[in-house]
C-alpha positions in Angstrom: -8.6 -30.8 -22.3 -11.5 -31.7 -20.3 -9.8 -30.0 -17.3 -9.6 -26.8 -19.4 -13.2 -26.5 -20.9 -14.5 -27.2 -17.1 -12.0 -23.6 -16.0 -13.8 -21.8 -18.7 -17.1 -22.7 -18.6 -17.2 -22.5 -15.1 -17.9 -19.9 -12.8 -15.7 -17.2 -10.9 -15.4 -15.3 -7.8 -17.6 -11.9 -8.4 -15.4 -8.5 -7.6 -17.4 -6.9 -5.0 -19.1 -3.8 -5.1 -15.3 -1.3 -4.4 -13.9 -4.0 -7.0 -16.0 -2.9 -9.8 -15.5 0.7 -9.1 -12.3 0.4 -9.1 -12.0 -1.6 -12.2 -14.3 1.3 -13.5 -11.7 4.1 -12.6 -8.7 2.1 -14.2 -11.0 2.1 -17.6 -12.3 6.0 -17.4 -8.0 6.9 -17.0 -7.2 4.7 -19.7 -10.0 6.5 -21.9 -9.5 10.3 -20.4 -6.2 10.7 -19.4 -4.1 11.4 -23.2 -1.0 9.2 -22.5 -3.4 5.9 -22.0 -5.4 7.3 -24.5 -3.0 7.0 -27.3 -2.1 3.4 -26.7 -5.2 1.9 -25.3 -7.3 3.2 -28.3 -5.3 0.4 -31.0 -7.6 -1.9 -28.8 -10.6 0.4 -30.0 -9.5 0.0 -33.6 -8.8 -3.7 -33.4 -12.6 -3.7 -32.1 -13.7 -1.4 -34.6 -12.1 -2.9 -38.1 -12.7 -6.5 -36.8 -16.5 -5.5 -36.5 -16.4 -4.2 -39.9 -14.9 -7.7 -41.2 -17.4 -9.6 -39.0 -20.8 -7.6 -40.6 -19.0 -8.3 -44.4 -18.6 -11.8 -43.8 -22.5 -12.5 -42.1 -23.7 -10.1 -45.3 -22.5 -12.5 -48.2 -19.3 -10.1 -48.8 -15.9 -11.1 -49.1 -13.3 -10.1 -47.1 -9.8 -9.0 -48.7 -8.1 -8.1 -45.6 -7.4 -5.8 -42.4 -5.2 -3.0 -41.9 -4.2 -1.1 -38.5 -1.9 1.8 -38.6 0.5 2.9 -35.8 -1.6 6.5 -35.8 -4.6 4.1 -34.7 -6.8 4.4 -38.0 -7.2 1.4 -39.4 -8.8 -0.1 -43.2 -10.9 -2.9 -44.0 -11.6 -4.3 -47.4 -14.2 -6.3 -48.7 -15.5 -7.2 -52.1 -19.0 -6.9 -53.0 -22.1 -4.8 -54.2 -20.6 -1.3 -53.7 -24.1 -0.4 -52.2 -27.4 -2.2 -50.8 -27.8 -3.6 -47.1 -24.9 -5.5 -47.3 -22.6 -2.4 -48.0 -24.5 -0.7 -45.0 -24.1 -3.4 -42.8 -20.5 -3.1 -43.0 -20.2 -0.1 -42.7 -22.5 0.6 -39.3 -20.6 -2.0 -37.9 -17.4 -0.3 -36.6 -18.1 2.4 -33.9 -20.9 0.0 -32.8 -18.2 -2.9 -32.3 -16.4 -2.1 -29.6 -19.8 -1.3 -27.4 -21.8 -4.5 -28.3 -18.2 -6.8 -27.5 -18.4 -4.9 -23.9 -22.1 -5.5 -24.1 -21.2 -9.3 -24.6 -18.4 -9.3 -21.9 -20.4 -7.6 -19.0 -23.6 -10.0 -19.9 -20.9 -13.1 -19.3 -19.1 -11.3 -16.3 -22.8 -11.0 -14.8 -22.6 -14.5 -14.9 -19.8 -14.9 -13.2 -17.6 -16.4 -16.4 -14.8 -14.2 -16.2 -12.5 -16.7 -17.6 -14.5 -17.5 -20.7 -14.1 -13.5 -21.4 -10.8 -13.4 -21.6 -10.7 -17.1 -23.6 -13.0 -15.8 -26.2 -11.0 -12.3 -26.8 -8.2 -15.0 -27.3 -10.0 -16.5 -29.9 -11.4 -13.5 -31.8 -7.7 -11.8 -31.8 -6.4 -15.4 -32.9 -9.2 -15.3 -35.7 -8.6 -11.8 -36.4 -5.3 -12.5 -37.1 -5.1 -14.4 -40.2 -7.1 -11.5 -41.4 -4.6 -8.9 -41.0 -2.3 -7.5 -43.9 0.7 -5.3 -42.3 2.8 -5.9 -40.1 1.8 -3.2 -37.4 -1.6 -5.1 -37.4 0.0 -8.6 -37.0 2.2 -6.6 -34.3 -0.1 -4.7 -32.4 -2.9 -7.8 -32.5 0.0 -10.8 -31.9 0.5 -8.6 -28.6 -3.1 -8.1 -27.5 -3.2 -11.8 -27.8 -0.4 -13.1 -26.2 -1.0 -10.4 -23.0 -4.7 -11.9 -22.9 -3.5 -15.1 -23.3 -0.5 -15.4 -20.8 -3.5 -13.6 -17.8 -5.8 -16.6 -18.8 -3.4 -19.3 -18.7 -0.9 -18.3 -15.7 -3.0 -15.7 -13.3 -4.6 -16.5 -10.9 -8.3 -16.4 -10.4 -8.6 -13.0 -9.1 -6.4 -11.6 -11.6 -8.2 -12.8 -14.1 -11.0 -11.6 -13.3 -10.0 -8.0 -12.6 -8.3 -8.6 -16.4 -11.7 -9.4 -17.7 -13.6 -6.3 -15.6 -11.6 -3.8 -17.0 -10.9 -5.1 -20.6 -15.0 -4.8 -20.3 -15.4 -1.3 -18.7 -12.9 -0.5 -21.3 -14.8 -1.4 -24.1 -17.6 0.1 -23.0 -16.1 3.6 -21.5 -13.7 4.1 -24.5 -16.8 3.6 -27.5 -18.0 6.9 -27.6 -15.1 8.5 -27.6 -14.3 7.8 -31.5 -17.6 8.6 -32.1 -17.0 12.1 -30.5 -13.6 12.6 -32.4 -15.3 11.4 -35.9 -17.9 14.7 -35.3 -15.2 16.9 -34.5 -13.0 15.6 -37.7 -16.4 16.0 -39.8 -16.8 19.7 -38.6 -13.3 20.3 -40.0 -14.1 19.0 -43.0 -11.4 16.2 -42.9 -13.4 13.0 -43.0 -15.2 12.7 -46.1 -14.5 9.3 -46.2 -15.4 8.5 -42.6 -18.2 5.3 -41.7 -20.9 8.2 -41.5 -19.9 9.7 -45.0 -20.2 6.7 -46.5 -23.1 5.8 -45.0 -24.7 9.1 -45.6 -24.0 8.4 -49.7 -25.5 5.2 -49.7 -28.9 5.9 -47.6 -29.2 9.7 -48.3 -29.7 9.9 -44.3 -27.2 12.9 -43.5 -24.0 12.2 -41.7 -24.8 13.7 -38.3 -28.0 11.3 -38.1 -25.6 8.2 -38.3 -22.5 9.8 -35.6 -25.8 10.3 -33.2 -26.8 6.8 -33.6 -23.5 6.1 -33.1 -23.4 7.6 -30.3 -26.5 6.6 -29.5 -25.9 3.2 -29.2 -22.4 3.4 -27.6 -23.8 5.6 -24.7 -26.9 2.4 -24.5 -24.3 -0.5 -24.3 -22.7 1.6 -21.3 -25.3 2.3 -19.1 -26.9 -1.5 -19.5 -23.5 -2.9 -20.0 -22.6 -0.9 -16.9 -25.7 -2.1 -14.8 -25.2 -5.4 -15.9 -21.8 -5.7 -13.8 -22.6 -3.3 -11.0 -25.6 -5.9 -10.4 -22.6 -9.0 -10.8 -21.1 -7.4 -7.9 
């Protein structure tokens, strides 16, 4: 045990300058090109619905459960005032999530703990988890585990620290995306019931204020997220 809590609090071998562009590139495919897209983005809504059960859970609310859906939407339920900060807290916290976890990963990879990246997505999918309430979420979030799991345990040093560079350029690349998306699906009229709708009912700020600090603050955690491991190199 001691032997595995001195791997992952130690350090690792940085990437290198070409190493961290190319970690970069693998990321921007994964988020541009439409084939990657429509897989990689379940890790965007495992980000996004467990940040939504995260900010329920540190606002006093109770949490009933998680959903995620094979067309990548995904449904969290929590019991509480059905207004006041609480209720907005929640609700803020999804298309925020995914940036502020690549926030979190790039600070530790600037550090040089790629290792204790990838142990500590273990542990939030592992967490997550016991949370979830069909069996495409236990599915898709078993697999994100177990893939995370088996780079941390059996690759070898480099590998697992190319895993952790672009599981964090990910994170960061693919957050604004959704954001993007939710405007166009709000110009169309079909979501009403979107993070920004509801948060537009319960402040009275209009919808477009909260998708453009949204986007906001996606577009912030990549640039210093992004500085933060271009420095690493």
């Amino acid at each position: 045990m001691s032997s595995i809590w001195a791997d992952v609090s130690g350090t690792q071998q940085p990437l290198g300058d070409r190493g961290v562009v190319l970690t970069a590139a693998v990321a921007v495919l994964l988020v541009a090109v439409p084939a990657g897209w429509g897989i990689s983005r379940h890790v965007v809504t495992i980000a996004h619905e467990g940040a939504h059960g995260v900010a329920a859970l540190l606002t006093g609310r109770s949490l009933q459960g998680i959903r995620l859906h094979s067309d990548t939407s995904g449904l969290t339920v929590s019991r509480g005032r059905p207004s006041g900060p609480g209720m907005v807290a929640t609700a803020f916290a999804g298309y925020i999530g995914p940036a502020l976890l690549g926030l979190g990963a790039a600070y530790l990879l600037g550090r040089q703990h790629a290792l204790a990246v990838l142990w500590l997505a273990v542990l939030l999918l592992a967490l997550l988890l016991l949370q979830i309430r069909n069996f495409f979420g236990l599915y898709v979030v078993a697999l994100a585990g177990v893939a995370v799991a088996a780079v941390s345990w059996w690759g070898t040093g480099q590998v697992q620290t190319v895993a952790a560079y672009v599981g964090t350029w990910f994170l960061l690349v693919a957050a604004p995306r959704p954001v993007l998306e939710l405007q166009q699906l709000r110009r169309r009229g079909r979501a009403r019931t979107s993070d920004a709708d509801v948060l537009a009912r319960l402040t009275r700020v209009p919808g477009l204020v909260w998708v453009a600090v949204f986007l906001a603050a996606t577009l912030g955690c990549l640039v210093v997220g992004g500085r933060w491991l271009w420095l690493a190199a």
